[in-house]
N, C-alpha and C positions, 0 to 999 in steps of 0.2 A: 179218429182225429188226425186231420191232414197235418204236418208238418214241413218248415220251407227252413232249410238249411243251407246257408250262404257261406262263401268264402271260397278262397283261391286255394288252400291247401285241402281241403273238404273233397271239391273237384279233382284236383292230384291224386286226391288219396283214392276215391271212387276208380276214375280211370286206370289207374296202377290196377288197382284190385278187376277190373273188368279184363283189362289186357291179359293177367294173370290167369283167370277163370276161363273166359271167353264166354261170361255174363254179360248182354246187350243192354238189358233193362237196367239201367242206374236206382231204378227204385227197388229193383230184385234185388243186384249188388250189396246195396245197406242193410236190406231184411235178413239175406244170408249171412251178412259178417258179422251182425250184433247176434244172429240167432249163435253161431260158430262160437263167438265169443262169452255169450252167456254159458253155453252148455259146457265149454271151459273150466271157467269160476267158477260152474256148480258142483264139478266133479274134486276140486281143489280139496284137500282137506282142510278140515278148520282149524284155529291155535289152539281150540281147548279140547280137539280132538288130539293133535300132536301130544298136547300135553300131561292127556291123559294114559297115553300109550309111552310117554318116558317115564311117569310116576309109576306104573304099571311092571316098566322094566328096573329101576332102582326098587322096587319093592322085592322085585324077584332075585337081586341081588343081593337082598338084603340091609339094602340100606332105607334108614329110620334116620328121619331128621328130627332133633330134638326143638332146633331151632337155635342153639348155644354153640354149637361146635360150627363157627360161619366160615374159619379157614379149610377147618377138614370137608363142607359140604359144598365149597367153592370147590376144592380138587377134586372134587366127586363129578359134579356136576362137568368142569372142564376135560375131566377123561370119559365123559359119557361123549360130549361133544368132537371130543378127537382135539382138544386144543390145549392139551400140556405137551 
């Protein structure tokens, strides 16, 4: 499916990125940087991967939230963070 992508910053942005590479083809340019940038985001980890590897580490700590104790799991959670 052909695609026709207009605009004046589009063009800036292409060129930058050719001058950069020393890619001639503009339609290579965009194939490579989306390709670049997907395999990026793919490698990203996910939030409920994060969030399965902090629950993973508080458990090995041994903390057990009851769900009642919200001040004491709030200081928990902020010294897991690094922010008390």
């Amino acid at each position: 499916m052909a695609m026709l992508i207009k605009g004046e910053e589009i063009d800036i942005l292409v060129a930058r990125y050719c001058a950069m590479t020393g890619e001639k083809n503009k339609s290579e340019a965009v194939r490579k940087a989306l390709a670049a940038q997907i395999e990026t985001l793919s490698r990203k980890e996910s939030l409920a991967d994060r969030v399965v590897k902090i629950q993973q580490e508080a458990a090995a700590l041994g903390f057990v939230s009851t769900g009642t104790d919200i001040e004491g799991d709030k200081a928990f959670m902020d010294e897991m963070w690094g922010e008390n």
